[in-house]
N, C-alpha and C positions, 0 to 999 in steps of 0.2 A: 549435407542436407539443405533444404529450402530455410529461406532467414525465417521466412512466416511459423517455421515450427517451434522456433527459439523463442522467436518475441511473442506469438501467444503464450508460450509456458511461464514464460517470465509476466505479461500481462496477468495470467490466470491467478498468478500468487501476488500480485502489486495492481491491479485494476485503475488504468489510466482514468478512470472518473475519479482515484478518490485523489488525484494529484491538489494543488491550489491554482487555483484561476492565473494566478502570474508563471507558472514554470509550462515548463515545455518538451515534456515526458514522450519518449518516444521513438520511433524511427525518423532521425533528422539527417542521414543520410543514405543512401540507396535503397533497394527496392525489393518488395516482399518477398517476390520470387527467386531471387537471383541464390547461386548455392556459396555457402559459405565454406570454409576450409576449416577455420579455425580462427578462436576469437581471445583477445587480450581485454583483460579486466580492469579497468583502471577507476579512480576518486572524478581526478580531471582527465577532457579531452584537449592536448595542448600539441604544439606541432613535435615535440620528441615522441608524445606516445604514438601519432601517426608514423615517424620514423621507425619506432620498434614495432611496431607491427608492419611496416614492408621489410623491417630485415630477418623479423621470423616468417615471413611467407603468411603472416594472417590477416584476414578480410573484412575482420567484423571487430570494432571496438566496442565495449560495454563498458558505461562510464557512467557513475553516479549523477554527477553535476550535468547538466545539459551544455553545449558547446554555445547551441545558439537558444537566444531566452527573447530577442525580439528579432521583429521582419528584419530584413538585410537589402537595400535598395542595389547596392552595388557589389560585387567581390574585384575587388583591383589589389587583395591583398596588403590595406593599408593599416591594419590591425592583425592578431593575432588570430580574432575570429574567422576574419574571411581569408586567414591564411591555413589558419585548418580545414576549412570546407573545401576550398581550390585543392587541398593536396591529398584532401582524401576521394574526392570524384577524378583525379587524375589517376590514381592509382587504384580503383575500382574498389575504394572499402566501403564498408559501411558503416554510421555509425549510429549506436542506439543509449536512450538517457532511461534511466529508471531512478527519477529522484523522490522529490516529494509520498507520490504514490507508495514507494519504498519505505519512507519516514512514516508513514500513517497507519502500516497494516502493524497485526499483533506479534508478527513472525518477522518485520522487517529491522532495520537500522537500530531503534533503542533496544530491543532485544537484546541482538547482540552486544551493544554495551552495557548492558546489566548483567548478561554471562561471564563478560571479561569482567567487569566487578565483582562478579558472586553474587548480586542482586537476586532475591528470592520472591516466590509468590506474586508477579507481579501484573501487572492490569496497566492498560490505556490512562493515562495524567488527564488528560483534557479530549472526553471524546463525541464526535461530531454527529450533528444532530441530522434531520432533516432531509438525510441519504435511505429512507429505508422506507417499502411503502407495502400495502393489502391487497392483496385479491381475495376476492371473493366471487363465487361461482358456483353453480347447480348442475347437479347429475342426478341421474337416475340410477336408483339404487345397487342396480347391478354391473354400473358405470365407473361406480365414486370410485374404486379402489385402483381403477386403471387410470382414471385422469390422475389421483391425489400422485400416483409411482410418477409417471409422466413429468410433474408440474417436477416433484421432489429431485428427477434426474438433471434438470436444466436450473438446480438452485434455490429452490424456493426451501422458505420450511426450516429454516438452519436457524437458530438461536440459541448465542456462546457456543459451548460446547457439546448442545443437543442437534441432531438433524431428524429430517420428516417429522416436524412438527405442524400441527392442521389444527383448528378446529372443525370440527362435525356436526351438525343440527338435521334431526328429519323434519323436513315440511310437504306442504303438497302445492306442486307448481301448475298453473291454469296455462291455455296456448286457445289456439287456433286457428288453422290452417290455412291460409289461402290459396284460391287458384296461382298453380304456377309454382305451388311447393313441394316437397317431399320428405315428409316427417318420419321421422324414427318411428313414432307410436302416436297412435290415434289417428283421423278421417278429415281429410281436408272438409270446410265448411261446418264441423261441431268444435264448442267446445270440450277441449281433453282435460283430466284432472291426473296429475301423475304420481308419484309418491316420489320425492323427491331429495337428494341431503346437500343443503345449504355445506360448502367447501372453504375455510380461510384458512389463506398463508399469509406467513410476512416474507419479502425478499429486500436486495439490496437493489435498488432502483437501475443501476446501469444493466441488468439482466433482465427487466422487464418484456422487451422483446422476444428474448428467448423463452423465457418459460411460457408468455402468451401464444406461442408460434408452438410449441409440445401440447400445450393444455387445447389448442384447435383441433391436432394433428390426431388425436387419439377420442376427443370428447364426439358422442354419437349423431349430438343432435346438429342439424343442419345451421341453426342459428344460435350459436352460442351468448347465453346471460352470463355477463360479468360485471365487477366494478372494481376500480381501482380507487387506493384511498391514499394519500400522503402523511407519512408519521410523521410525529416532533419528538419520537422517542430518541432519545441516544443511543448509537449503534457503540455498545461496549466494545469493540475488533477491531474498529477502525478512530483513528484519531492522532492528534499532537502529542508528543514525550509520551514517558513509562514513571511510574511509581512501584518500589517494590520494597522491601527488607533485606538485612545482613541473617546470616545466620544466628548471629553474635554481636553485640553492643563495641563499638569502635573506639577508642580516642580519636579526639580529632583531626591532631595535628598526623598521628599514624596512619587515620584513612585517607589524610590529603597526600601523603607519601605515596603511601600503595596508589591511589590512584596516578600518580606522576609517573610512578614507575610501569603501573600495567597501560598506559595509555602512553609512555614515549614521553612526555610533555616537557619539552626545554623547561618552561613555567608552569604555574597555575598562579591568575588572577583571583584572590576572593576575599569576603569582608570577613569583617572580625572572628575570632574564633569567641565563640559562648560558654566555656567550659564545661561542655557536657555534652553526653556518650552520643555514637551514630548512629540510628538505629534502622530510619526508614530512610531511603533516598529516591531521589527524583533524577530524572535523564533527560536530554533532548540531544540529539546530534543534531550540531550545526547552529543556528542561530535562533537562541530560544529565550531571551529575556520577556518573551509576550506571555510566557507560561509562569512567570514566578510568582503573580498572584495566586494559578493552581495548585503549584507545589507547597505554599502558607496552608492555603482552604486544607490540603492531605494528611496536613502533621508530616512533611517530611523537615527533616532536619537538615540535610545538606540536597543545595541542587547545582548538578552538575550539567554545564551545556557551557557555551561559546558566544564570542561577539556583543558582552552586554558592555553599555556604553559608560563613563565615567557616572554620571548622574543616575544612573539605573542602580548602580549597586545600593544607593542611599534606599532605595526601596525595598531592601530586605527589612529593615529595620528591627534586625535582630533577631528575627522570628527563626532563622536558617540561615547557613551559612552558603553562600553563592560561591560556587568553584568553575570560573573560567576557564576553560583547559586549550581554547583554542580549536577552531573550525575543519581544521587539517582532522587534527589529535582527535578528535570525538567523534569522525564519522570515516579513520581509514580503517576501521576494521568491515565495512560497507564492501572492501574489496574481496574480502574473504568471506562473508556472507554468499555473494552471488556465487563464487568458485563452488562452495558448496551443495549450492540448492541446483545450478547447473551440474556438477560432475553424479549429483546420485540419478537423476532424469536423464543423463545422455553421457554416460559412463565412458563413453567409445568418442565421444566430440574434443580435440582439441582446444585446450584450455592455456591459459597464463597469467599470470598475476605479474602486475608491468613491476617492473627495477626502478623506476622513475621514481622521485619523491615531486610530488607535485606542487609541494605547500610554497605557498607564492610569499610564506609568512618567512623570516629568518629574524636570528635572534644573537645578538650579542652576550655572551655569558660572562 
């Protein structure tokens, strides 16, 4: 199939807007059209995982981490980086990054690390504000039901776990017509009075174009009223870490076990143990000491994430116990995530989950 069909699906569940400003989410190498064969799953893009994928015959790597995170002046292959890029445009692959984007949907990265926990009931740690905006718009009465389906097909209207959600108001909308127009209803040159139903949705801002491009497509009148508004609400779906619950109240030192165990972890780094039970926990895959204020504000008890730095752990101060598990360890189940959400969508698409252990981390025991 065409690459365009993969990376919108994988887009359509990870939306390259809700990435962070510094990563670099995406197709970073080859090009939309071109047909794929078959694609290998990987954490990192490193020059073995391009290796195994020319010795399985496949074209397209899919890889968490992004290969390349800034501009690249030269490729003379003097690093790693631009000895990936050389030997993957020599060998015609592609390669595509779903990171961040990934970390921030409800369905992505911590997810699945609260599944492999057994983490229960759980919701967005820290979620992002400022992404979510209003329409609002006017139809005629015998109009409204067909723009409101329209607007609801291309995204609008979805809040948590509700969809086609609108407000509705009847009012009466005034016009009049100039030379050179062609109105639905009423007399060019009179004032018209209409019966009319005031229309608001909330959307997610990166679909604004579409749903205004359906809501034209099907709305009657020749000059469509609208207005757009920008929320400061928090979009509960999208954001940093997960917070959730155990089934069942923990010892401590037994849930730092189990976690070692179900995550792999040569180590876990963490402060003090407080002698008492586990009950709610917090996640982040990858590198998440900026969230340990939010995991205190939750009442969680143990927060588990990666990369926090000697002086950071002083900032639990007791409130929870920080469980460093290592940046490899807490976001390779990421591999197995994507296998998934691709093999139910393209059942028939060549798939692999690389052999490679990528962790650049090694550890003396």
């Amino acid at each position: 199939m065409k690459l365009r069909e993969l990376t919108s699906f994988l887009e359509s569940i990870a939306p390259p807007a809700y990435q962070e400003d510094y990563d670099n989410s995406g197709l970073i190498v080859g090009y939309q059209d071109m047909e794929i064969k078959g694609a290998l799953i990987s954490l990192d893009c490193t020059e073995s995982i391009i290796d195994e994928a020319i010795e399985h015959g496949l074209n397209l790597i899919i890889s968490h981490h992004p290969i390349v995170f800034k501009g690249l002046k030269k490729f003379n292959g003097k690093n790693y980086v631009e000895r990936v890029v050389i030997k993957a445009i020599k060998h015609d692959i592609a390669i595509f990054a779903i990171h961040t984007n990934l970390d921030h949907v409800s369905e992505g990265v911590n997810r699945k690390i609260c599944d492999k926990l057994g983490v229960q009931n759980c919701r967005i740690l820290s979620p992002k504000s400022g992404i979510l905006r209003k329409v609002v718009t006017f139809s005629p009465l015998e109009s409204a039901e067909m723009v409101r389906k329209a607007m609801f097909a291309a995204g609008a209207g979805h809040i948590g776990n509700y969809s086609e959600c609108s407000f509705n108001a009847d009012g009466i909308g005034t016009f009049k017509a100039m030379e050179g127009t062609d109105p639905f209803v009423g007399e060019i040159g009179k004032q018209h009075l209409e019966q009319e139903v005031r229309i608001e949705m909330i959307y997610p801002a990166y679909l604004e174009k579409k749903i205004l491009a359906a809501m034209h497509e099907v709305h009657p009148y020749e000059e469509v009223a609208y207005d757009l508004y920008t929320l400061n609400n928090l979009f509960s779906e999208v954001g940093s870490g997960m917070i959730g619950s155990l089934e069942s109240d923990r010892d401590e030192l037994d849930f730092l076990n189990f976690i070692k165990e179900k995550l792999g972890a040569k180590v876990i780094r963490h402060t003090a143990l407080r002698s008492k039970k586990i009950r709610r926990v917090a996640v982040c895959g990858g590198s998440g000491s900026f969230l340990l204020q939010n995991a205190i504000s939750a009442g969680a008890d143990i927060f588990i994430t990666a990369d926090f730095k000697y002086h950071e752990f002083f900032d639990a101060e007791g409130k929870l116990i920080i469980a460093d598990v290592g940046h490899f360890e807490s976001e390779q189940f990421t591999q197995e995530l994507l296998l998934e959400l691709i093999t139910e969508n393209f059942p028939n698409f060549a798939l692999r989950l690389t052999i490679q252990n990528t962790n650049p981390v090694n550890y003396l025991i």
